[in-house]
N, C-alpha and C positions, 0 to 999 in steps of 0.2 A: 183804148184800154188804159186805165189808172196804175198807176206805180202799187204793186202787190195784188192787184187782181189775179187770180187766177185763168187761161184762156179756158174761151169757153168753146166746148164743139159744138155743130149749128143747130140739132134738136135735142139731144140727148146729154146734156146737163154737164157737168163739169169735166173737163179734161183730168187724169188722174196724173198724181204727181208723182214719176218712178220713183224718187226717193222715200217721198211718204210709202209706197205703196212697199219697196224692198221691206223697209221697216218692218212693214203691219203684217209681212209675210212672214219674215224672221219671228217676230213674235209668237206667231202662229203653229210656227212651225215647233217655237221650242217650246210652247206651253206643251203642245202634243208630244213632245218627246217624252217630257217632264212627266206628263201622267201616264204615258209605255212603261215608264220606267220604274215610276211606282206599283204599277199592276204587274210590274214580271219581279218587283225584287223580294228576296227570299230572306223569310223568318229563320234566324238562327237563333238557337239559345244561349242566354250568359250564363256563364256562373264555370267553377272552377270543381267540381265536382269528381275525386278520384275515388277509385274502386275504396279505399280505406275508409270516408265519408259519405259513404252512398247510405243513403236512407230510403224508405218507402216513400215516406212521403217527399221528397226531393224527387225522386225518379219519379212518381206522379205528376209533382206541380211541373216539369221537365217536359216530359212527355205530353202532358192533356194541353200546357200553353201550344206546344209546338203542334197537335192537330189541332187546337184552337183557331192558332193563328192562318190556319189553309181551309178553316172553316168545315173542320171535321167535327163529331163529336166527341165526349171525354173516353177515356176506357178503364175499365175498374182493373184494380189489381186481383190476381189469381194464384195463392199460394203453392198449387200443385204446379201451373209453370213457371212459375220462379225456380223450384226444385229442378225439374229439368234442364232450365237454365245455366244452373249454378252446376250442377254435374257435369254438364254439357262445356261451360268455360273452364271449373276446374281442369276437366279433360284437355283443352287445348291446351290449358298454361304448361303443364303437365309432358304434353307431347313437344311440346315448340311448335303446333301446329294447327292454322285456321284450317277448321274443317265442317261441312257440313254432315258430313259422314262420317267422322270418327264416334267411335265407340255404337252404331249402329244409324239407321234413319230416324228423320225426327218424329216419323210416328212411334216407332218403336219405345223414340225413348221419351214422350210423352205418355205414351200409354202405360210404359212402365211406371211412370211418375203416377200412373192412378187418372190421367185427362184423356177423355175422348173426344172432343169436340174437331171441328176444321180447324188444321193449324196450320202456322208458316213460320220465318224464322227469319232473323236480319242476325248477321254475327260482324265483330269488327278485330282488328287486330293492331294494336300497336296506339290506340289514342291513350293518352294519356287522365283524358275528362271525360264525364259521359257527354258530355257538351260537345265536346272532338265527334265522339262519334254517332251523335245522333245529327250533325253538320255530315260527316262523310253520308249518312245515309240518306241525306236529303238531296246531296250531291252523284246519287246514283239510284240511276230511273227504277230498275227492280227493287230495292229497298226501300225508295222512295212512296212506290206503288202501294208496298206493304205497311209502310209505316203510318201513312193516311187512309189505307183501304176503310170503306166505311162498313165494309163484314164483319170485321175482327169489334170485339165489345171488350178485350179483356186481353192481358198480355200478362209476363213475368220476366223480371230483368236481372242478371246477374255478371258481377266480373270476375274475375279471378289474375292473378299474377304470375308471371312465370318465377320457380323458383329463386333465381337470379335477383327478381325484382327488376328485369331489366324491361318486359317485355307486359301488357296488358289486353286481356283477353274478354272481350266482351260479347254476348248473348241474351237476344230479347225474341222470347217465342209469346205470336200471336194466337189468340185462341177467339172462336165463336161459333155460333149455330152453325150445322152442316146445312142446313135449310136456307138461309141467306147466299150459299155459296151455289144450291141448284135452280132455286128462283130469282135469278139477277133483275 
């Protein structure tokens, strides 16, 4: 054998070179990681967005990137649960209290608001951004569920602050056909 030849085994072609071969595994291994990593990491939104500067359209472009980005579709804004909404946070800022029940259940008090459809509710306490808390509810399976469910077509968002100013009280009820929710 020649100086750099590689040895050879007696029918079956080259002998493999552990060092090459550690290499070529490591690389392998960490491409595969590399692209794990990219398929489980999680769309957050920027932007700095407090109950004082909330807009409609901010809390749309906010909300329809973030099901965008999980490859949901858009969802239109709904006057009459924004109302709820807003009743529904004023009421916690109000009490000093996250609740899904206070001041009655959330049918009751969409329906008071004048909306009949299938609804559900994400509420948050204490973010400062709606960016904060639509991160918290992507960071929590039931909200999460709700926040991407591909039933809901339509939602309303509203914050409120606690007297103080110390404390921010957030409410985003979803709204869609009852029909999508008995024909899954």
């Amino acid at each position: 054998m020649m100086a750099g030849d590689r040895p050879m085994a007696d029918t079956h072609g080259p002998v493999p070179d552990p060092a090459r071969n550690r290499l070529t595994r490591r690389a392998v291994l960490a491409a595969g990681l590399g692209l794990a990593a990219s398929a489980c990491s999680t769309y957050l939104p920027s932007g700095t967005t407090t109950p004082a500067t909330l807009s409609r359209s901010v809390i749309l472009q906010q909300i329809n990137a973030t099901r965008a980005a999980y490859g949901r579709e858009p969802l239109t804004y709904n006057p009459l649960l924004e109302d709820a909404a807003r009743t529904h946070a004023r009421l916690m800022a109000e009490k000093g209290i996250l609740s899904h029940t206070l001041g009655g259940t959330l049918r009751e008090r969409v329906t008071a608001a004048g909306y009949h459809g299938a609804v559900a509710e994400n509420l948050a306490g204490g973010q400062h951004t709606l960016e904060r808390a639509i991160e918290d509810w992507l960071n929590s399976a039931g909200h999460r569920r709700t926040l991407l469910s591909p039933n809901f077509t339509e939602f309303g968002l509203a914050a409120a602050t606690s007297d103080k100013g110390q404390k921010f009280y957030w409410a985003m009820i979803f709204g869609g056909s009852l029909a999508a929710w008995l024909n899954p």
